[in-house]
N, CA, C and O atoms as CSV, one atom per row, in Angstrom:
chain,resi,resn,atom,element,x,y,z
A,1,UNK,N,N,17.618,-29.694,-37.199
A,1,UNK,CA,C,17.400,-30.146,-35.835
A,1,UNK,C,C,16.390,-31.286,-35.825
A,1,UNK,O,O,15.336,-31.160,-36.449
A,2,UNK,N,N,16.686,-32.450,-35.106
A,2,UNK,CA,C,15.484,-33.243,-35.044
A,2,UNK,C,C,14.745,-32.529,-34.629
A,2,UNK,O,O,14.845,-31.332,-34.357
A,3,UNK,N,N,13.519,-33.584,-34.507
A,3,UNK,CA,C,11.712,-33.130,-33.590
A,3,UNK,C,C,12.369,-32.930,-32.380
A,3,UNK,O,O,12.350,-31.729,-32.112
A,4,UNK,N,N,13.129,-33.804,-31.257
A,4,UNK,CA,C,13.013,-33.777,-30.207
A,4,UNK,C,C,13.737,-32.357,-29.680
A,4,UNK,O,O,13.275,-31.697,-28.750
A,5,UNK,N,N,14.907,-32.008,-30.402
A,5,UNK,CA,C,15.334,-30.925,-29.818
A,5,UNK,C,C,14.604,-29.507,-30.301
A,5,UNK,O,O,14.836,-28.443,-29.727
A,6,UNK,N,N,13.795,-29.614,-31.305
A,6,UNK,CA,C,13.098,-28.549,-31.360
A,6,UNK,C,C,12.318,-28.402,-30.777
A,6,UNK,O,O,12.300,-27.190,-30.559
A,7,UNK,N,N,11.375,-28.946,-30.196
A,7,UNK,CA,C,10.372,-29.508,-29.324
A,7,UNK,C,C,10.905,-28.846,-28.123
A,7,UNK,O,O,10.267,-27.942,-27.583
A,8,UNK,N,N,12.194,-29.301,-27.619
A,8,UNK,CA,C,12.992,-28.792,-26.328
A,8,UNK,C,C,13.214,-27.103,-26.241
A,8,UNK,O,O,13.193,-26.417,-25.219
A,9,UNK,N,N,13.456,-26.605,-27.802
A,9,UNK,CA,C,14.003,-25.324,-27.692
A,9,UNK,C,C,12.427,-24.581,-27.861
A,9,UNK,O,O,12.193,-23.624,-27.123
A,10,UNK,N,N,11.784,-24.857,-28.451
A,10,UNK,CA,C,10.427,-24.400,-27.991
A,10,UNK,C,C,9.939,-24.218,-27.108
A,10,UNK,O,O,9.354,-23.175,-26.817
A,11,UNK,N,N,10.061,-25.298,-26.370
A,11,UNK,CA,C,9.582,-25.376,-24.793
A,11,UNK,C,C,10.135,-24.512,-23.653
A,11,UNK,O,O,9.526,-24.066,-22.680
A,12,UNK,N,N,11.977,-24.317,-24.132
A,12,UNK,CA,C,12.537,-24.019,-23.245
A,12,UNK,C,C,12.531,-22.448,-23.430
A,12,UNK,O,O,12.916,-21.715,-22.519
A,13,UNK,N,N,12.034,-21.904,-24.773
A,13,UNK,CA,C,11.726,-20.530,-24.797
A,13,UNK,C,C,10.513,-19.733,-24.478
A,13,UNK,O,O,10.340,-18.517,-24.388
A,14,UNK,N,N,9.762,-20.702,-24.341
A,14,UNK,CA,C,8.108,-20.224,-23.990
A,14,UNK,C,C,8.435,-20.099,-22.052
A,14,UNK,O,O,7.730,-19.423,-21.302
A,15,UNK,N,N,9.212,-20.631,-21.766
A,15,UNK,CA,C,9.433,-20.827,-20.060
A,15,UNK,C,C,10.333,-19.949,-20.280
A,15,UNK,O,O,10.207,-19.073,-19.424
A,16,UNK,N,N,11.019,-19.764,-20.846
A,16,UNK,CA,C,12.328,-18.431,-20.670
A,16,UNK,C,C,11.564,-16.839,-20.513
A,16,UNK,O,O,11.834,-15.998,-19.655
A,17,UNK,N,N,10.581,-16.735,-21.576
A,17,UNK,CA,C,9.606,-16.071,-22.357
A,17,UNK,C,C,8.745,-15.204,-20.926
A,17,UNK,O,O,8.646,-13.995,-20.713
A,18,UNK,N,N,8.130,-16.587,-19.990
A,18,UNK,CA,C,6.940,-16.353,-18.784
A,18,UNK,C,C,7.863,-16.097,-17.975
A,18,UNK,O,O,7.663,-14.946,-17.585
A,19,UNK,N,N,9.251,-16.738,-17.241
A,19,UNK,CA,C,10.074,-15.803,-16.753
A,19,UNK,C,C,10.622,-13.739,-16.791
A,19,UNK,O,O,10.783,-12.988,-15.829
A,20,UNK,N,N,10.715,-13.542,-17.794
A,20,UNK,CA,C,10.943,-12.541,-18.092
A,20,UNK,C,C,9.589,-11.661,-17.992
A,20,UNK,O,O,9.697,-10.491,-17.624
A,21,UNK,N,N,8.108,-12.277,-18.363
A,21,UNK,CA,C,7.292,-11.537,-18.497
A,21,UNK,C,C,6.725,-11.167,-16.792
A,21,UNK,O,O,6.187,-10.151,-16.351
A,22,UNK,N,N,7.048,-12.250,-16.222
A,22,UNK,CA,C,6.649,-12.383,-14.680
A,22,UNK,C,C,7.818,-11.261,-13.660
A,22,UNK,O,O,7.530,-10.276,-12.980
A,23,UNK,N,N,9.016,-11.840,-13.892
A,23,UNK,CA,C,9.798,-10.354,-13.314
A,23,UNK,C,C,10.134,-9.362,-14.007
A,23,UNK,O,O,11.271,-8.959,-13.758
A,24,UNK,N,N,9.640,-8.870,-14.702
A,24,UNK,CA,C,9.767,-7.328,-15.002
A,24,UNK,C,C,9.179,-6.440,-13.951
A,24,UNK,O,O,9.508,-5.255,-14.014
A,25,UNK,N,N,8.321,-6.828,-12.946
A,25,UNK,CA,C,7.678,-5.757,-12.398
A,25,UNK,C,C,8.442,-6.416,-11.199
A,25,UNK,O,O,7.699,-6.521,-10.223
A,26,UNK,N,N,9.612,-6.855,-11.003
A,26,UNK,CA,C,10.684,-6.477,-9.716
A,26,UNK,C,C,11.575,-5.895,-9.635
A,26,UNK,O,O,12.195,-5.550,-8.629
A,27,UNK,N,N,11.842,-5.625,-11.149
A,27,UNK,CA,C,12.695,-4.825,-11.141
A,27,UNK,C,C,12.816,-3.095,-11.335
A,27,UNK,O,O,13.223,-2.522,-12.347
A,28,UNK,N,N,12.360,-2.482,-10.114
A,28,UNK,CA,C,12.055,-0.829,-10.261
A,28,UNK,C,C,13.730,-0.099,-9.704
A,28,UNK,O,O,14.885,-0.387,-9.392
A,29,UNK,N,N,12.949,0.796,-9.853
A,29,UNK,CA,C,14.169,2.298,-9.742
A,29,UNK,C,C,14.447,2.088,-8.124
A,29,UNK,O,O,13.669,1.623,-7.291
A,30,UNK,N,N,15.589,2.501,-7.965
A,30,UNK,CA,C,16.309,3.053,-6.217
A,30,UNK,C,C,14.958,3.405,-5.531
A,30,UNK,O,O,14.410,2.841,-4.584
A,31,UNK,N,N,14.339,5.105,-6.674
A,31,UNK,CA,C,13.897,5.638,-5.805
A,31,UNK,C,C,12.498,5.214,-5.952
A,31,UNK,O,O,11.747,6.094,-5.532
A,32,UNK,N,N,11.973,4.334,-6.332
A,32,UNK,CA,C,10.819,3.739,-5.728
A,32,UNK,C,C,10.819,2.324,-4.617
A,32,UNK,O,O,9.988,1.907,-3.809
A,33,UNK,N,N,11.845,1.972,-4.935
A,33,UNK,CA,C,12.562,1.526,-3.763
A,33,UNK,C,C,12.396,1.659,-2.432
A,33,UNK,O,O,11.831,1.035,-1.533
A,34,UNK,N,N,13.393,3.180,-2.609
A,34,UNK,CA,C,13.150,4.451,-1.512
A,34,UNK,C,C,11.885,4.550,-1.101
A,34,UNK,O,O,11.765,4.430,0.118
A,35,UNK,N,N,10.719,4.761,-1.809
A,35,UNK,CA,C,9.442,5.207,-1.410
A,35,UNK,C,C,8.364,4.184,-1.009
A,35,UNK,O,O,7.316,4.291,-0.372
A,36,UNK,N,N,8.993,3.153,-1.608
A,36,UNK,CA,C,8.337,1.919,-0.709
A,36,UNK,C,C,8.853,1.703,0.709
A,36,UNK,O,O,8.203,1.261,1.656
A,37,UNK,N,N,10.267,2.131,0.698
A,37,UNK,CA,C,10.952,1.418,2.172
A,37,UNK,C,C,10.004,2.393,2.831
A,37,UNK,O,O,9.094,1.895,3.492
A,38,UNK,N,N,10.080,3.669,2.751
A,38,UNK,CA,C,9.632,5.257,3.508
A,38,UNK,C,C,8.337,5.147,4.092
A,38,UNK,O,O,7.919,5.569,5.170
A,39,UNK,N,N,7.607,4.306,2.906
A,39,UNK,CA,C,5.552,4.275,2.661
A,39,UNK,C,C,5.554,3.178,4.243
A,39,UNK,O,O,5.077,3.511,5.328
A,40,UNK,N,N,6.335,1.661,3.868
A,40,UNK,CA,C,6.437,0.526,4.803
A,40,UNK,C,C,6.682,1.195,6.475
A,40,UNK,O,O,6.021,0.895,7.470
A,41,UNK,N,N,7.672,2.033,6.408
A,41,UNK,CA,C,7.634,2.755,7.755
A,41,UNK,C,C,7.179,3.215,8.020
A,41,UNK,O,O,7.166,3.272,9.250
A,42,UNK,N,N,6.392,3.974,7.393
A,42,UNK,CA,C,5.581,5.077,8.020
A,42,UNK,C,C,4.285,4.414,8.670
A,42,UNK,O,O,3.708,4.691,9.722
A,43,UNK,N,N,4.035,3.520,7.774
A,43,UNK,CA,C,3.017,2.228,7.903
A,43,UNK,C,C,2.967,1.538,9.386
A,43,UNK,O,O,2.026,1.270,10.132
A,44,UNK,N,N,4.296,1.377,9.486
A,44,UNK,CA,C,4.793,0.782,10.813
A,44,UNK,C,C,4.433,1.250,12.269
A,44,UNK,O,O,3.957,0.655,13.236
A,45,UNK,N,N,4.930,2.814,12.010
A,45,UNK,CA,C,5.240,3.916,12.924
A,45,UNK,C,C,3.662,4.312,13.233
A,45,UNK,O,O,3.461,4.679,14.390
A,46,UNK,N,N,2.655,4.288,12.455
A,46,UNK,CA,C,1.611,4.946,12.533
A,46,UNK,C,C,0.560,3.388,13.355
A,46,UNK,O,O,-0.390,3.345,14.136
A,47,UNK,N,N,1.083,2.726,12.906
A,47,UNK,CA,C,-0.017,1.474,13.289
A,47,UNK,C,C,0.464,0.365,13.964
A,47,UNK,O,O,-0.307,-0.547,14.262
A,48,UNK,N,N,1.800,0.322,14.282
A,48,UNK,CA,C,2.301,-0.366,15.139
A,48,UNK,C,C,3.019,-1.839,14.150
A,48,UNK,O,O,2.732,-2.048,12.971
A,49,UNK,N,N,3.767,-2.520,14.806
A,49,UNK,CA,C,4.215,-3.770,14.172
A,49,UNK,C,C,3.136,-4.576,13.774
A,49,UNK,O,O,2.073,-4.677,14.386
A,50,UNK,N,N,3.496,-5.253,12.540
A,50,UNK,CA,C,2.308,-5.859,12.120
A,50,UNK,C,C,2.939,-7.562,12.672
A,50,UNK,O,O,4.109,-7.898,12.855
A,51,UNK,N,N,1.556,-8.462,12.843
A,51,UNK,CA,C,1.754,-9.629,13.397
A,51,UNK,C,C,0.804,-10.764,12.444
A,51,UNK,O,O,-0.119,-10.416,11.707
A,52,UNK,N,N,1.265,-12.183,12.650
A,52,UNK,CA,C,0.793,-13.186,12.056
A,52,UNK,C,C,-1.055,-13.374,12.192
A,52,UNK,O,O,-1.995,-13.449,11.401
A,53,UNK,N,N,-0.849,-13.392,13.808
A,53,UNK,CA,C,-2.020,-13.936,14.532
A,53,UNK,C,C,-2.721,-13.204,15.231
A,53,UNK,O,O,-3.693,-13.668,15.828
């Protein structure tokens, strides 16, 4: 491989690399899912709609 395309595949694996390391923690189970949607409502229900301003 020349310099330049190694250079490229380096680059383009260190960014592939921080992708993967960055969403791993979006990707959870149904049921925590579930227990976030449940936690968010209850959240809601107890304290009213939440607002910007």
């Amino acid at each position: 491989m020349p310099f330049s395309s190694l250079f490229f595949w380096s680059l383009a694996t260190k960014f592939l690399k921080t992708v993967e390391v960055a969403s791993r923690s979006v990707w959870v189970s149904n049921a925590k899912r579930s227990r976030g949607r449940q936690k968010a409502f209850a959240y809601r229900t107890r304290f009213g709609q939440t607002s910007l301003f």
